[in-house]
Structures are given as structure tokens and as C-alpha cells.
C-alpha positions in Angstrom: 76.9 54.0 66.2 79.0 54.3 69.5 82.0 52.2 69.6 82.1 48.7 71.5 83.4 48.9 75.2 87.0 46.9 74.8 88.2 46.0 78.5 91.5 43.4 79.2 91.2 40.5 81.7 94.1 38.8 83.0 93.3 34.7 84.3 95.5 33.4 86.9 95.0 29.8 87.5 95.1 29.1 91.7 96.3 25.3 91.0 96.8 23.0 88.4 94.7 22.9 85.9 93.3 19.6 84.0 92.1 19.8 80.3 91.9 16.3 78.8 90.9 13.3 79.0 91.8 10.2 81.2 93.7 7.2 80.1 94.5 3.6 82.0 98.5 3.5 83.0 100.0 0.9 81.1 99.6 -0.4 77.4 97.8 3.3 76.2 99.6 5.8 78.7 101.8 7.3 75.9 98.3 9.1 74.8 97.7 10.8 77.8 98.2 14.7 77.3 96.5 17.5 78.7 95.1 20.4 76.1 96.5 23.5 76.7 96.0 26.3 76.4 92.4 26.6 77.4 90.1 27.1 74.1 88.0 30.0 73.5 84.8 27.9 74.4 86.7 27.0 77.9 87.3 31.0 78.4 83.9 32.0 77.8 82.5 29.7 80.3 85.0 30.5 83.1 84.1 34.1 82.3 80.4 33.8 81.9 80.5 36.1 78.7 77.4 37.0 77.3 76.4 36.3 74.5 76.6 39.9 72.3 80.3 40.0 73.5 83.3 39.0 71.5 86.4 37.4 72.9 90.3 37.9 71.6 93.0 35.6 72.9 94.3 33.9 75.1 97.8 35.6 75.0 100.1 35.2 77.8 101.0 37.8 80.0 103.7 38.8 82.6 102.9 41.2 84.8 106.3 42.4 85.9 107.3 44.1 83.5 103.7 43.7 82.3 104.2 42.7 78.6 102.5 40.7 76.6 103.5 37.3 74.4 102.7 35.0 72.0 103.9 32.0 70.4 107.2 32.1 68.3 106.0 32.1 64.7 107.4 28.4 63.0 109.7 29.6 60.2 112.2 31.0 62.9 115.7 30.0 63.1 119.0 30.6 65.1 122.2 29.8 64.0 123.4 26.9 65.1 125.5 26.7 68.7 127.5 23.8 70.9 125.9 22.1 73.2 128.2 24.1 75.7 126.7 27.5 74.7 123.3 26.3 75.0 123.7 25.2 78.7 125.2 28.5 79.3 122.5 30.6 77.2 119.3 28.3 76.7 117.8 32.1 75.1 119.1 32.1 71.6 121.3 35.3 71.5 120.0 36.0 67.5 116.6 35.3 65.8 116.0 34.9 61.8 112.7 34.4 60.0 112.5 32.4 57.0 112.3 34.1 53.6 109.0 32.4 50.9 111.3 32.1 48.0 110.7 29.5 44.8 107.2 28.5 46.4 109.2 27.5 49.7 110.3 28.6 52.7 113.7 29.5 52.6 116.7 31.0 55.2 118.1 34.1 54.5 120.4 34.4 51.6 123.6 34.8 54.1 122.9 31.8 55.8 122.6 29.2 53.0 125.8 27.3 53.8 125.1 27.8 57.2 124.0 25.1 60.1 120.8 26.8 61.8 118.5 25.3 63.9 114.5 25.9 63.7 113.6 27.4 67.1 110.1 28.3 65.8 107.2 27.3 68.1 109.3 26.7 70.5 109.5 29.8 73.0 107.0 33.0 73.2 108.1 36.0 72.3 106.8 39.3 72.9 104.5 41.3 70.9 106.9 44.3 70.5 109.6 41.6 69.9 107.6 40.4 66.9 107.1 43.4 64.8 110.6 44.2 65.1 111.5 40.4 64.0 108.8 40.6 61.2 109.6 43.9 59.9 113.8 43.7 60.0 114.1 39.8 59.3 116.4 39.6 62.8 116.1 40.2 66.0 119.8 40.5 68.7 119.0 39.6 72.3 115.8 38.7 71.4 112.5 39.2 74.3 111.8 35.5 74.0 110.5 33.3 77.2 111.0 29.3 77.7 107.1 28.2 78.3 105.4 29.7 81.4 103.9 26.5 82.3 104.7 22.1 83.0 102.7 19.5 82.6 102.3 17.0 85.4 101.3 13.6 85.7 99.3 12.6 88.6 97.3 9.2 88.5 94.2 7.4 90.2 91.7 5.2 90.8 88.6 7.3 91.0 86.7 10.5 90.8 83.5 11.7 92.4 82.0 14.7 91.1 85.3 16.1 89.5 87.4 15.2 92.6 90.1 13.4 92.9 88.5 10.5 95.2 91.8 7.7 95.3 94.9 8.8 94.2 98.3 6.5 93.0 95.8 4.7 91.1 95.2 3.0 87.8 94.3 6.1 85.6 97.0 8.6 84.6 96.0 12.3 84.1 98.2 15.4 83.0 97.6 18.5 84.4 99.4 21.9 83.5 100.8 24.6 86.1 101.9 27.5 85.2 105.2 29.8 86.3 104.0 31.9 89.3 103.8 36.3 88.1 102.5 34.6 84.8 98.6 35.1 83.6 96.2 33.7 80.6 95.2 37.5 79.4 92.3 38.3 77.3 90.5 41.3 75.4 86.7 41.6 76.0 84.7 43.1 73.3 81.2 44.2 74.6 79.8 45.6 77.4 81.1 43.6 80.5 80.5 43.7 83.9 83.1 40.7 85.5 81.7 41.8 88.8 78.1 40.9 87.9 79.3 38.3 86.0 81.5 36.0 88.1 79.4 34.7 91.0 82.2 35.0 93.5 84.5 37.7 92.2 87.4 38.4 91.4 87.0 34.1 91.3 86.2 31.8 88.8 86.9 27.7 87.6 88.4 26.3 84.8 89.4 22.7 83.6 87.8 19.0 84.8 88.7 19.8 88.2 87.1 23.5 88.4 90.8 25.1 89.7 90.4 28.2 91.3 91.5 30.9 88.9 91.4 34.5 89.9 90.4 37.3 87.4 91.8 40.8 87.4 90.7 43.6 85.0 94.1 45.2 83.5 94.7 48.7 82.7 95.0 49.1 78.9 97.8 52.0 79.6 99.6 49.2 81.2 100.1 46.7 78.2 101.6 47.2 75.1 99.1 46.9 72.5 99.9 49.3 69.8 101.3 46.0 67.7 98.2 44.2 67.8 96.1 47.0 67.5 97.0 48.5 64.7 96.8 47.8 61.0 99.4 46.4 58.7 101.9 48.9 57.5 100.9 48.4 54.2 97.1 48.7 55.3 96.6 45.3 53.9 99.6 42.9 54.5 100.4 40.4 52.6 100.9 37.6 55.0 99.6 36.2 58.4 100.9 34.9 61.9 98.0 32.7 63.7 98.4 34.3 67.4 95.2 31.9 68.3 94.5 28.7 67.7 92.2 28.0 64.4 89.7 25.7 63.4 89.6 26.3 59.9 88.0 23.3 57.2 86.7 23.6 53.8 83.0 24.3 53.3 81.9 21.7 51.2 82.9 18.8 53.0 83.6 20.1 57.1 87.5 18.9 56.4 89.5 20.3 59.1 92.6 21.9 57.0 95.7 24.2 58.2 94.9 27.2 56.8 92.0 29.5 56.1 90.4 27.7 53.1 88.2 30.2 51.9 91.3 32.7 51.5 93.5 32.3 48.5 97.1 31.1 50.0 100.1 31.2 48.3 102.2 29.2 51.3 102.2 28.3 54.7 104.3 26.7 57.9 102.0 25.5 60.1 102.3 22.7 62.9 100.1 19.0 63.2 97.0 19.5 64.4 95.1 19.1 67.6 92.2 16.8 67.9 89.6 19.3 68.9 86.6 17.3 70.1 83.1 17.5 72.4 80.8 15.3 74.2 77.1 15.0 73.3 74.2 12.4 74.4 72.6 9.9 71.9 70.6 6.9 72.6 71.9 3.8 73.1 71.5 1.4 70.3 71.4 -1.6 72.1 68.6 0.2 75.1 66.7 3.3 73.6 65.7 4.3 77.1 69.1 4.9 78.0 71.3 7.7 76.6 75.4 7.5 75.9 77.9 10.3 75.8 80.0 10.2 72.4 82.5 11.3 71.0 81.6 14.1 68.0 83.2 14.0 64.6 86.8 14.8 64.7 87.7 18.4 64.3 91.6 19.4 64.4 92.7 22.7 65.5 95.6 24.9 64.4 97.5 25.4 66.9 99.1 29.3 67.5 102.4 29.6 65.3 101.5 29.4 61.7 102.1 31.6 59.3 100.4 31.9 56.1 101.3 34.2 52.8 98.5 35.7 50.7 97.8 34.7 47.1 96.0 37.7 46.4 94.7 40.4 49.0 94.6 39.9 53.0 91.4 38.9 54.0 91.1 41.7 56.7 91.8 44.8 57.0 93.4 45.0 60.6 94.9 42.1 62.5 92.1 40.7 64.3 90.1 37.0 64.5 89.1 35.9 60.5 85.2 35.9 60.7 83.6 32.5 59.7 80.0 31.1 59.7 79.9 29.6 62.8 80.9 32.7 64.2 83.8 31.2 65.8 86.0 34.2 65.6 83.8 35.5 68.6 85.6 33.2 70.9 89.1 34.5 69.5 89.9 31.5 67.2 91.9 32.5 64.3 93.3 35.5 65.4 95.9 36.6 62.6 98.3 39.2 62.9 99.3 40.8 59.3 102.6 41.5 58.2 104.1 43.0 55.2 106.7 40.7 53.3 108.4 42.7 51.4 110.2 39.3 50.0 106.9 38.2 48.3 105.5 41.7 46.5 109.1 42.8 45.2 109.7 45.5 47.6 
């Protein structure tokens, strides 16, 4: 059997871009957030993928120097610094991971009388960036990046057909821009033809508002993928970083949980979820004739960031999207990077 085309697309967003829902100004305004980064499903559909192909990201990408990031794992730390040398350097200078000692996460032995601060989840770092981090424990004038992107709050009094039809109004919507040089980047598994695809390419929409986003194929010999590509060095790693966000529940009863439930775990880090929710039509109960959108049961998803140590083996063989039954890992949810740590198989 030949092996699958693999092509990468970089997304750059032409305007804000809107992914959430609306909420009055006033007594519930504190709710009103805008999901980000756009979801696998969101992806698909601004790419018109077909069917048969598979989708890995989003990752974030800058194109000059042209490297590639993802979110800093959780159990990351810095040691701590005034508030003077923060305004000078907001970058920390020196990165730590967290050691799974005594069934919890730990900091390294030399820093147990020490005042650290927890920077994971906080900044992206760079894919290179992270092996090094993962494999030596510390990382000196680390490649990390504040967050490409802001969220803004714009408000109104009414839409029409997706549009902003009054603005300064009485509904309050966040919308996120990103940093310009900065792209949503993506790996295409299949055969794909973007130019057959896309009705007006290199364009495409994303988000409530359909923003403009343009769509560039990128040359592979350009990126830096040899760290995501490749397998553990241990062939099967003991441990995990989520690059993607998951949407992982137990079987038996559709409970959205942080961590791969069908894979032994031995620990985790991993942040609050994210209601992950979508519309559908029933009937009214009240009119039969007439049809209602809902609200579907809630679903929370994992965000990127978490890192998870195996009880027994890994549950893949190279860092990739962990499959599940509703094929999910097609859209790049789940994506888990493996890692060898050395702290948990006496090594």
C-alpha cells in the first residue's frame, strides 16, 4: 500500500475572528468569552476536507523564522524573580519541568527550598524548544512566545445574517485577533487538492462572522518537524504532552474526563475544562409544528498543555492523535506527543 499524501497548510485569519456565543451586557457579561483556538470540526469546514482525509493540529506558526509552537506543557516552572526583572524580561531567562515523584508532581530536587513560580500554560514554546526541555529537565534562554493573539470585546444590538447590523449595543461579543507574521498551521493527511477545494482560493471563512482567512500550502523543508515526527526515543515513551485539545470521557457512561480513560495513567497535570458544545433542532414541546435549536449534552474539552504519565505501556507507537470510536482523532483532537521520563522507569 502506497503511503498517504502528508501536505502542511498554514491559516491566516484576514480580521477578527468570533467563536462563541453572545451574552446581554450587564448582570451575565462576566460569561462572555470567545473559544479559541478554532476546533478540529471548525478547521475541517473552513478547509472543506474530505472525508478520507485526516487532520493534525492546529499548531501555531511563525513564518519568520518559520518555526513551529505549541502550548507550554503545565508542570513548568521558573524560578521565582522581582517584579523589577519581570518588567525588564517578561521571557523567563530559565525553564524547569516538574519531576512525578511519590505519586505527585514534584520540582527538581535543587529547587525544594526554592520560590518558583508555575509558568506552564502560559506561553508557547517551540517544538525544538520542547524536546530539548523534556529530554534535559531545563531549558536557558528558552524559545518561548507571549500568546500570538487578544481578545476583544465589541458589543451590539443586532445581527442579520452573521453581520454586525447595530453596533454599541446591548449584546457583548469577544472576538480574537491574532499578532500579524503569525498563522493557525495544520498537517493534511490524504490526498488534497486546496485549489479544488476552496471555492475562492487561496480564501476561505472561519468563525460566526465568516472572517476572511487566507490559506497557503507550506513547504515541509521549511518547518521543523523532525520532533513531531518522529518516535519516542525509547520507541514507546512513557509519558504524554496533549499538543491538541482532547475530548476524552469514559465509555460506559459519555463522562467527559481529563485524560485518556481507556489508557492506564499513572498521573497527570492537566487544566479545567472547556465546555465543548453544538446546536441541533428538536420540536418544540409546547408547538410540534415548530422546531427549536438546543443546546446538546455537555461535553468538556481538554485543553492543549496536559501531560499525562503511563501506568503501563504508551498507547501509541509514535506521537500522533490517540484513535477513538468516534474517530475524533481524524480532526486532530488528542494529539499526544511522547516522551521518555527517565524519573518514572528508574533510568
Amino acid at each position: 500500500m502506497s503511503e498517504l499524501e502528508q501536505s502542511w497548510y498554514s491559516i491566516s485569519p484576514a480580521g477578527t475572528v468570533a467563536i462563541g456565543n453572545l451574552t446581554p451586557v450587564g448582570q451575565n457579561s462576566g460569561q462572555v468569552d470567545c473559544r479559541w483556538p478554532p476546533n478540529g470540526h471548525q478547521l475541517a469546514a473552513c478547509l472543506n476536507l474530505p472525508t478520507d482525509c485526516t487532520l493534525c493540529g492546529p499548531f501555531w506558526y511563525l513564518s519568520n523564522p518559520g518555526r513551529i509552537y505549541v502550548i507550554l506543557p503545565l508542570p513548568v516552572y521558573e524560578l521565582e524573580r522581582s517584579p523589577q526583572k519581570k518588567k525588564k524580561q517578561k521571557i523567563p531567562p530559565e525553564i524547569f519541568r516538574m519531576v512525578w515523584e511519590e505519586n505527585r508532581w514534584q520540582v527538581q530536587s535543587q529547587h525544594r527550598d526554592a520560590s518558583i513560580e508555575v509558568v506552564g500554560g502560559r506561553y508557547l514554546i517551540s517544538g525544538i524548544t520542547l524536546k530539548q526541555l523534556w529530554r534535559d529537565g531545563s531549558r536557558k534562554e528558552p524559545d518561548l512566545q507571549e500568546f500570538p493573539w487578544q481578545k476583544l470585546t465589541l458589543s451590539h444590538n443586532s445581527r442579520e445574517e452573521f453581520e454586525v447590523k447595530d453596533e454599541g449595543g446591548f449584546f457583548a461579543e469577544k472576538t480574537t485577533l491574532m499578532d500579524p507574521g503569525w498563522s493557525i498551521l495544520v498537517k493534511i493527511i490524504g490526498n488534497y487538492d486546496w485549489q479544488q477545494r476552496l471555492p475562492n482560493p487561496p480564501w476561505s471563512c472561519i468563525g460566526a462572522g465568516a472572517t476572511p482567512v487566507s490559506i497557503k500550502r507550506e513547504d515541509e523543508e521549511d518547518l521543523t518537524v523532525d520532533w513531531l515526527e518522529g518516535k519516542a526515543e525509547s520507541f514507546q515513551g512513557t509519558g504524554a504532552v496533549l499538543l491538541t485539545g482532547a475530548l476524552w470521557y469514559e465509555e460506559e457512561n459519555f463522562l467527559s474526563v481529563p485524560y485518556p480513560a481507556q489508557v492506564p495513567i499513572a498521573g497527570y497535570a492537566a487544566e479545567v475544562g472547556i465546555p465543548w458544545q453544538s446546536w441541533k433542532s428538536v420540536r418544540d414541546r409546547h408547538n410540534p409544528e415548530r422546531k427549536v435549536q438546543v443546546l446538546t449534552p455537555g461535553e468538556w474539552l481538554t485543553p492543549a498543555g496536559a501531560v499525562y504519565l503511563w501506568e503501563g505501556e504508551a498507547p501509541l507507537e509514535t506521537s500522533a492523535p490517540l484513535p477513538d470510536r468516534h474517530h475524533r482523532h481524524c480532526l486532530g483532537y488528542g494529539h499526544l506527543w511522547l516522551f521518555e521520563e527517565k524519573q518514572n522507569n528508574g533510568n
